[in-house]
N, C-alpha and C positions, 0 to 999 in steps of 0.2 A: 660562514657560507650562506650565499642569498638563494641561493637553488641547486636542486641536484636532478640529475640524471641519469634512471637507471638504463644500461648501455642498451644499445642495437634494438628497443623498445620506442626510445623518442618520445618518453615521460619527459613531460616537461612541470615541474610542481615547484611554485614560490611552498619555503618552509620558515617556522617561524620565528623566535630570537635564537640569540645565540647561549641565552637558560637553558632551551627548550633543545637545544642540541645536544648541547653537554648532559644534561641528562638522561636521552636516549644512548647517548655513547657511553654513560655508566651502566645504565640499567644491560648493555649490549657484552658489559665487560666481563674477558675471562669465560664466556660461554657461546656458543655459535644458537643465535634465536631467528625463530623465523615470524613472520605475520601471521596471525591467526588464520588467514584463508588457504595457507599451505598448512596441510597435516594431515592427520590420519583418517581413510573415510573419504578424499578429496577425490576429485575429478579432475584428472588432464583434459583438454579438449583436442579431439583427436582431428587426424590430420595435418595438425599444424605444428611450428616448434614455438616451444610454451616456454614463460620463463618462471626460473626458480631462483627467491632471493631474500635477502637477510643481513642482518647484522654479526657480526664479532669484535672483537679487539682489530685495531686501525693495525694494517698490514700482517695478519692473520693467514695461516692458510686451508681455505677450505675444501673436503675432499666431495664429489656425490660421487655413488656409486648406485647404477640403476640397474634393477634386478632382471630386466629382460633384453639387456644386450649384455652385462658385468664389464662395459668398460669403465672406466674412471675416469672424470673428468676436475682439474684443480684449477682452483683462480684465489687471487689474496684481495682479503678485505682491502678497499681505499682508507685514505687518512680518515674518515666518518666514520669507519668501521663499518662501511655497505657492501656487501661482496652480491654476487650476479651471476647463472648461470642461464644458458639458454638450450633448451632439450627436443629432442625431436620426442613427440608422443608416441606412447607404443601401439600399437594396434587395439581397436575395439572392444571391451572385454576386464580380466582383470581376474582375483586379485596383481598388482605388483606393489612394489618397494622402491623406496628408495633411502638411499642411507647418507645421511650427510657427516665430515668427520672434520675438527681441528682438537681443541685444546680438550673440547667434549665429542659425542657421538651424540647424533638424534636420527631416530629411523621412524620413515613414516610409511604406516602400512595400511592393507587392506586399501590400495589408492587403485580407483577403475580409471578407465579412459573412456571416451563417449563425446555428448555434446553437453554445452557447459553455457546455462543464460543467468542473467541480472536479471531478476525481479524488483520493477521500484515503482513508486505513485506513493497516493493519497490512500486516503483506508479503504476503497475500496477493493488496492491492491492490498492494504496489509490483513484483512478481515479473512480470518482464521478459520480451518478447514472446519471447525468441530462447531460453526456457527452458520455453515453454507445449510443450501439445502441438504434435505436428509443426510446432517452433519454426522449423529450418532453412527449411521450404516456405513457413509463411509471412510468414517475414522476405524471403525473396525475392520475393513476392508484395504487399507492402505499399508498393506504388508510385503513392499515392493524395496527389498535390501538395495539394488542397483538402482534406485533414485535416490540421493545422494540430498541434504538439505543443508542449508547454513544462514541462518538469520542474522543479520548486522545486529548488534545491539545500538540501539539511537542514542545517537550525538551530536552534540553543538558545537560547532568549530567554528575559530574565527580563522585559521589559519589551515590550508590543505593539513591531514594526517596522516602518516606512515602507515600505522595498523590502527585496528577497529577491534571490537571485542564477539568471541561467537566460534562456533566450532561445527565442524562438517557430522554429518550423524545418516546412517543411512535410515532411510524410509518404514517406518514402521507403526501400527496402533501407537506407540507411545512415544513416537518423536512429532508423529505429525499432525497431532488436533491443533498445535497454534499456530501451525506455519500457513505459510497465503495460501489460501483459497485459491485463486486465480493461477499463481504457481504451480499448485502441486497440478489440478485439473489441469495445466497445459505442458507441465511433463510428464505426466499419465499418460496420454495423449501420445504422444511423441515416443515412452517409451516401451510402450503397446505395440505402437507401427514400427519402431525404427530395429525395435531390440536390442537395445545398444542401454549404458551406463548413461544416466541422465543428472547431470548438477546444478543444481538452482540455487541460487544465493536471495535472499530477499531481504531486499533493505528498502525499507517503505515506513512512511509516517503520515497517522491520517491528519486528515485539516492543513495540509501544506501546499504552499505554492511553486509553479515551477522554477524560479528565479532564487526557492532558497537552494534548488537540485543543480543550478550554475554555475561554473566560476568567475571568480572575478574576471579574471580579463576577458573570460566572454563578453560579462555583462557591462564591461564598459565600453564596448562595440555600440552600445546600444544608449543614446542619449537620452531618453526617457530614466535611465537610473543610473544616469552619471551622477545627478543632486544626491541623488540615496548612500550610493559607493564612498562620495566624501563625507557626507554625514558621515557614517558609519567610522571611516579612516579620523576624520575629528574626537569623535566619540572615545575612539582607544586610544587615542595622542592622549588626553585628558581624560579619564574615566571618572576621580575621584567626584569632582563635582555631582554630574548626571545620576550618578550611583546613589551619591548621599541623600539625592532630594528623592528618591526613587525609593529608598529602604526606609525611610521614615513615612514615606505615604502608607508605604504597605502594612507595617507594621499596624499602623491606625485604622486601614480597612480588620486587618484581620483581628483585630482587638472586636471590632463591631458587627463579623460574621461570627466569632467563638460566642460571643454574647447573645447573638441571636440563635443560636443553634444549642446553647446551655439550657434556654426555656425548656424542651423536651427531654432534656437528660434524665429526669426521673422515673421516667420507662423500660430504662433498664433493669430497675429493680425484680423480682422475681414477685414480687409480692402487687406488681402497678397493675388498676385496673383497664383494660383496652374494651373494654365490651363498647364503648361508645366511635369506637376509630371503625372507619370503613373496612372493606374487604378487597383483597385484587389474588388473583390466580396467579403465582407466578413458576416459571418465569415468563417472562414478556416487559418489552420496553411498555415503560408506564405512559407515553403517549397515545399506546393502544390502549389500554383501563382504564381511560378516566381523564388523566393527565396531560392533555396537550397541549403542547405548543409551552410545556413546565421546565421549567433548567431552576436548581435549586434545591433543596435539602428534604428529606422524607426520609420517616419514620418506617422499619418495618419490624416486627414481633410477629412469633409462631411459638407456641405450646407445643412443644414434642413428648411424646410416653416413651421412656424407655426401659426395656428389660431387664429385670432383676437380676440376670446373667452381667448386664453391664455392669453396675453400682461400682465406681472405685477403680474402674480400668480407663484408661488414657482412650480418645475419641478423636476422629479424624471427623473436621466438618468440611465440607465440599460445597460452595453457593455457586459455580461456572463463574462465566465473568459477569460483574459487574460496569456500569457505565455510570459515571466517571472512577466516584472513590468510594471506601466504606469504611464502615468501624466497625467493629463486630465483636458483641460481649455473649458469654454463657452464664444464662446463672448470676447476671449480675457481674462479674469480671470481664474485662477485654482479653480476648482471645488473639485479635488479630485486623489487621484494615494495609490498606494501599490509598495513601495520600498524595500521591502525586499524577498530576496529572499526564495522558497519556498512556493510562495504563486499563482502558476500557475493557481489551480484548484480552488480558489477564485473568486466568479462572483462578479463583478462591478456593487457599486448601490452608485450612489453618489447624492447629492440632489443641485439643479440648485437652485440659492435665486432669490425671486419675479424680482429684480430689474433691474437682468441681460436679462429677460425678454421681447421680441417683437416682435410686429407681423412680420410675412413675414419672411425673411432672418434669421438665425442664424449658427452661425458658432460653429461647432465642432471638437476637435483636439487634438489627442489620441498619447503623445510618448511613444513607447513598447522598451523595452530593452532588450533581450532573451540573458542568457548567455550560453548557452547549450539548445540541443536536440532542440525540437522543439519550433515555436515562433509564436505571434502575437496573435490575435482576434480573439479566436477559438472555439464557445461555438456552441448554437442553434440558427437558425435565430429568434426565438419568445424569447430568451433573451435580444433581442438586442431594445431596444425602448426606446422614451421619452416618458413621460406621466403627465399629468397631477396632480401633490398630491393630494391623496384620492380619486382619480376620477379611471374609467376604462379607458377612455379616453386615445387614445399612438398613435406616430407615432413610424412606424417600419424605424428603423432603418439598417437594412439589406439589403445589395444590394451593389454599387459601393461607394468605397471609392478612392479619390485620396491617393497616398502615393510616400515618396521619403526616400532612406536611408541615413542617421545620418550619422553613419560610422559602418567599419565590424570590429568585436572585432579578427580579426585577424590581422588587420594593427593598433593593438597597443597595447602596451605592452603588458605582460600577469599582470594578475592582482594578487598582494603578496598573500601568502596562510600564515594563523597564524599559530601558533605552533598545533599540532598535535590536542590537548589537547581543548585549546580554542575553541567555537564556530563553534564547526567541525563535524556535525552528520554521518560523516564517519568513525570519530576516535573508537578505539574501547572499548567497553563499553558503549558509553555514551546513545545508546539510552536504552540501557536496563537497566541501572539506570533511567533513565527522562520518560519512557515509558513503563516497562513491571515492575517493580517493585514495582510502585504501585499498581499495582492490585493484587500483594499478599498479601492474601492469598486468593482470593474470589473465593467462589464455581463454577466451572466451568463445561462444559463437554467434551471440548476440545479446538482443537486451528488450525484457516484454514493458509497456509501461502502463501505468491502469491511472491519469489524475486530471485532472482540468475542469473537477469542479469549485475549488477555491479562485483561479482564475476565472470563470466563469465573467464575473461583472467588467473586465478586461481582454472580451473578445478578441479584439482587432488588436490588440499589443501582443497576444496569443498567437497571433499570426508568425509573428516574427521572432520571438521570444521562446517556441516549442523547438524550432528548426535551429535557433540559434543553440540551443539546449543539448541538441542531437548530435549537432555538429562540434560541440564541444566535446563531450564525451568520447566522439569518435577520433577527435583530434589529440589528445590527453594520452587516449589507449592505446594508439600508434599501433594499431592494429587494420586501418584500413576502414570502409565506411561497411564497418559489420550491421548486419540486419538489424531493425529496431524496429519494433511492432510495436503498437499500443489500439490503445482499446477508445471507440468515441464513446460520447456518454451516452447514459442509458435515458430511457423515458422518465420523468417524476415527474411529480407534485400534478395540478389540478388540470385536465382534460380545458382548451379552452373554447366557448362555444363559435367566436368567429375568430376569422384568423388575424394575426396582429404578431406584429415584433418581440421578442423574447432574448434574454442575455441566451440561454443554453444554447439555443439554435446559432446563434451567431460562434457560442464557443465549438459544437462541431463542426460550423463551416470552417473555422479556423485547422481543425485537426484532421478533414479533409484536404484543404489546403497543401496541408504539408507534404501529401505523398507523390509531390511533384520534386521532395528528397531522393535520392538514392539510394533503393534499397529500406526501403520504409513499405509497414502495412497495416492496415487497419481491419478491424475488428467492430461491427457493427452491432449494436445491441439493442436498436430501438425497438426492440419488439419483447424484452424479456425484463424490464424494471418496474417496479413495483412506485405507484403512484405516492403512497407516505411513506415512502423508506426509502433515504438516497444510496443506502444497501441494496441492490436487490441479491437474494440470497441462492437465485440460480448464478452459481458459479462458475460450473459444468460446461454449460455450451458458450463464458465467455472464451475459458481455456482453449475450448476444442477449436472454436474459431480463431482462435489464434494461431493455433498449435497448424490448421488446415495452409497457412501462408506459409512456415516452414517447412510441413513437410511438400506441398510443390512447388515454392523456388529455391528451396536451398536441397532436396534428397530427389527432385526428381519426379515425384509423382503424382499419375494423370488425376486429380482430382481440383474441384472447382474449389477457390482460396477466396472470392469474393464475391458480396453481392451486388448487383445492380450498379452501378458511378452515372452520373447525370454524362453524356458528352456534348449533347448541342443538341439547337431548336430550331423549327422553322415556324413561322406562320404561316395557315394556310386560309386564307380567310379569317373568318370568325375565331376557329381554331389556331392551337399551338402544334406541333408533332414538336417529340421528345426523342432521341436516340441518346441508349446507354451502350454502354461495357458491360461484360458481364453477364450477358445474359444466359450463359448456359443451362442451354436446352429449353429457353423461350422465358418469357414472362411470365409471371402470374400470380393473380390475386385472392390470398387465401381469406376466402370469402368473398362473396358478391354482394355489392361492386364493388368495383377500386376507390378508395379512401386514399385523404390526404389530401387530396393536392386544392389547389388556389390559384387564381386568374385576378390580373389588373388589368389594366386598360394605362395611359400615359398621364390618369389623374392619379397612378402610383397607391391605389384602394382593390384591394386585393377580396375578393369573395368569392365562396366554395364553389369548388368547377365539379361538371363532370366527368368522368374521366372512364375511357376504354383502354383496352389493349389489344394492339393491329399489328400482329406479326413479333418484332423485337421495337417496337415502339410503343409508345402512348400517347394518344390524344385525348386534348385537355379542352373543355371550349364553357362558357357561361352564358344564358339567354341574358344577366346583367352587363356583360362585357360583349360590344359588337366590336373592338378593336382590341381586341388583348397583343399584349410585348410583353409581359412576364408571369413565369408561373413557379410556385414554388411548392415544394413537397415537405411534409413533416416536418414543417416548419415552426415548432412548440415546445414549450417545455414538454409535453406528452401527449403528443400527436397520437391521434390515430390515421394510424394508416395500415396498407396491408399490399404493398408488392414484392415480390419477392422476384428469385432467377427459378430454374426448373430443379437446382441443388438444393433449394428450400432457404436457400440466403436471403436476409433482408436488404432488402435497397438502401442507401445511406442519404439520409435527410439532403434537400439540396436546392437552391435555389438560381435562377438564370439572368435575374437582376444584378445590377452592382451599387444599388441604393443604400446611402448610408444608413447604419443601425444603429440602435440607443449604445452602442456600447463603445462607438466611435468616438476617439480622442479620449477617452477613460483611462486614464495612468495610475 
């Protein structure tokens, strides 16, 4: 079989050899299984008729039986053993049932109905609730049963997949410190106003680009990665070569990182002196103490007292997460570490055995490896404790830790990079085979996206490549061109003092750009990012701004969904007039004056304008420009600027040139 099609959906999925079939038709055999995104805990999406589908034995008969009409509805597995039902959702609400029956019984319960989104991007959609702003408050606070949660587990595919790994969970203190941020805050949001069952799925990978979120035959729409898509197609024709030269590099780097990172190994010892190693507060990313601009290996040791009621009893240690990976010994034994990478947002909970155990003195000693962006020990301080097993009983571990660094991953080697293809969530395709194709064909109502800072240096290929992305998904789901929100980027890195061309600004003109899609909205945040953190940690009002576009174009209501959109210009003289969208309930600039904006003249040199606001316009004019033709706003990596609408919305960065940018022609 070269493809399959689940019915009256108009899934369309290349799948891939005929191993990899036969084995899902065994694994399928003698038992009726369904996808990890149908089951217990799940969300229908209401309104619409939703489908429910699975495997059995090839001409199989399978029964449902749904608990809030009890009719029965039968269909028989095809020769693949794929069977397919299509269900009208029940109304609003819930609990229901439903019950699936052949050679076994599976019943899935506690299932709401509601609205039902795809959460996906880069990290700073996957950046987990218990690391946002005042994360501890409201991780404690997210004890909302009818929000509904389900994380993809990440994967690499080269070939679309059936099912994904992860399971629906509803909303509670201890389901939702790791799920997105972004997510929960914008079905909060939604199920605050709507009152209704809310299902968020989030499957997000940080540091990724949109092209790996694509599939193929999108992307060979697109001849800029036509050379890429055959590479890649060459690469799995022949593997064996590419691989071999590929695992013999690596092995010889990682011979020469163990070696460099052994120097410090005898700090583990319980007995090593650290009185000469520095001090840093943790937690906190170690670019904030000391450490910037560090990717690389660091030492860290802490002296804990513990109670003489402990001595001898088993110990729960708790670090939050770590950024990238750790090792983690007591007392001189390893306890515990996560070596893989991609696992930043990961809290550390490792368990201490009785024996290692004793009063007074104990020694602890954490090696962090960061290979990019940000590094070290960086969660909540109330993550951070020893405690007691089964007891409440904890010492807090937060506060001064000694540290000394390993070595800097820039005084050595750089480390082999495998074939394009391999174990590469950059490459393109893979995650949206391992990641967004399993959940086809499930009833959805749209899809939030939070990414385009790895893209970034490929502005103008962003153009085409975000919408073609969109379009794919929506063409795949056979569902219709469902809403798809996303987020532009937020402000970072260094305030510039005159104005001048920047990759980011050109990546949010790109994703402004787009919303000339259907059914697409955006989400402006240039007013809430944090200059040394491509995180910024107000979550909150990205969700809400998100959440504000659905609830009035999709439920209805009278509330303003965006801010400010540049529409046209005129000169008027010396001056420019500006007319936007948006402006509900007028202009205005929080704080006097209005910032941002910038004035050229036809020598295409752009210098800071002044700028008022006259009614639902702006006028922009410079004593250095006696002819100005273009002006542009928040045009920066972290512009200041300061217009908003009379709803307190920011204006979204924008320009009225069509001047090419550094990032033109960049593949």
């Amino acid at each position: 079989m070269n493809s399959h099609v689940w019915p009256r959906m108009g899934r369309k999925l290349a799948v891939g050899t005929m191993a990899l079939l036969l084995t899902m038709v065994a694994i399928a055999s003698a038992d009726i299984r369904l996808p990890a995104v149908i089951g217990d805990n799940m969300v229908l999406q209401q309104g619409k008729e939703v489908a429910i589908w699975g495997w059995a034995d090839p001409g199989e008969q399978v029964r449902l039986r749904l608990s809030w009409d009890g009719e029965e509805q039968r269909t028989d597995a095809d020769g693949n053993g794929q069977w397919f039902f299509t269900i009208a959702s029940p109304p609003a609400g819930g609990p229901y049932e439903m019950t699936l029956s052949g050679k076994n019984t599976v019943r899935i319960g506690n299932v709401a109905s509601g609205e039902v989104w795809v959460c996906s991007g880069q990290s700073n959609m996957e950046w987990p609730l218990h690391s946002a702003a005042n994360g501890s408050q409201e991780v404690a606070a997210a004890d909302y049963p009818n929000i509904r949660l389900f994380t993809v587990q990440k994967k690499i595919a080269d070939t679309p997949q059936d099912d994904c790994t992860g399971q629906w969970s509803p909303c509670s203190p201890e389901t939702a410190p790791g799920f997105s941020a972004v997510g929960y805050f914008f079905g909060r949001h939604l199920h605050r106003e709507l009152n209704v069952p809310i299902g968020l799925i989030n499957t997000s990978w940080g540091g990724t680009v949109a092209e790996a979120w694509t599939s193929a035959n999108a992307l060979e729409t697109m001849p800029e990665f036509k050379a890429q898509m055959n590479q890649i197609a060459r690469a799995k024709a022949d593997p064996d070569g590419s691989l071999k030269t590929y695992r013999e590099e690596l092995a010889q780097w990682q011979k020469k990182i163990e070696s460099a990172g052994a120097e410090g190994a005898g700090c583990i010892e319980p007995g090593f002196d650290d009185s000469t190693w520095q001090q840093m507060g943790l937690p906190v990313l170690w670019e904030q103490a000391g450490l910037a601009d560090f990717d690389g290996l660091v030492w860290f040791r802490k002296t804990v007292t513990i109670p003489d009621s402990w001595a001898g009893k088993e110990l729960t240690l708790d670090l939050g997460p770590i950024d990238d990976m750790d090792t983690t010994w007591f007392n001189g034994v390893k306890v515990g570490g996560h070596n893989e990478s991609g696992q930043w947002q990961v809290a550390r909970r490792y368990k201490v055995p009785a024996d290692l155990v004793r009063a007074g003195r104990n020694i602890i000693v954490v090696q962090v490896l960061d290979t990019g962006g940000g590094g070290g020990i960086y969660g909540q301080a109330e993550q951070m404790n020893l405690r007691q097993a089964g007891t409440d009983d904890a010492v807090s571990l937060a506060g001064t830790w000694r540290y000394k660094v390993g070595y800097d991953l820039a005084s050595m080697p750089p480390q082999p990079q495998p074939p394009v293809w391999v174990n590469n969530p950059n490459a393109p395709t893979a995650l949206y085979n391992g990641m967004i194709a399993p959940l086809i064909p499930l009833g959805i109502r749209g899809a939030i996206w939070y990414q385009g800072e790895s893209n970034a240096g490929r502005a103008y290929q962003y153009r085409e490549l975000f919408p073609t992305m969109i379009s794919n998904w929506r063409e795949d789901w056979g569902q219709g061109p469902f809403p798809f929100l996303f987020v532009q980027l937020a402000n970072f890195m260094a305030t510039q003092p005159e104005p001048g061309d920047c990759a980011w600004a050109e990546l949010r003109e790109a994703q402004t750009m787009t919303l000339t899609l259907e059914n697409t909205g955006m989400a402006v945040i240039i007013d809430i990012g944090e200059a040394n953190d491509i995180h910024p940690r107000n979550k909150q009002d990205v969700g809400k701004r998100l959440a504000l576009w659905a609830l009035a174009k999709i439920h209805g209501k009278a509330i303003a969904w965006s801010g400010p959109l540049y529409r046209s210009m005129k000169v008027d003289g010396d001056e420019i007039v500006l007319h936007f969208d948006h402006v509900n309930g007028g202009l205005v600039a929080e704080g006097e004056p209005l910032k941002g904006f910038a004035v050229a003249g036809a020598d295409r040199k752009f210098v800071w304008a002044d700028a008022r606001i006259d009614g639902s316009t702006v006028v922009v004019r410079s004593d250095k420009v006696a002819r100005p033709v273009a002006v542009r706003y928040a045009w920066a990596d972290n512009p200041v600027c300061n217009l908003y609408n009379g709803a307190g919305l920011p204006a979204s960065p924008f320009r009225t040139d069509d001047w090419p940018g550094i990032t033109a022609g960049k593949k």
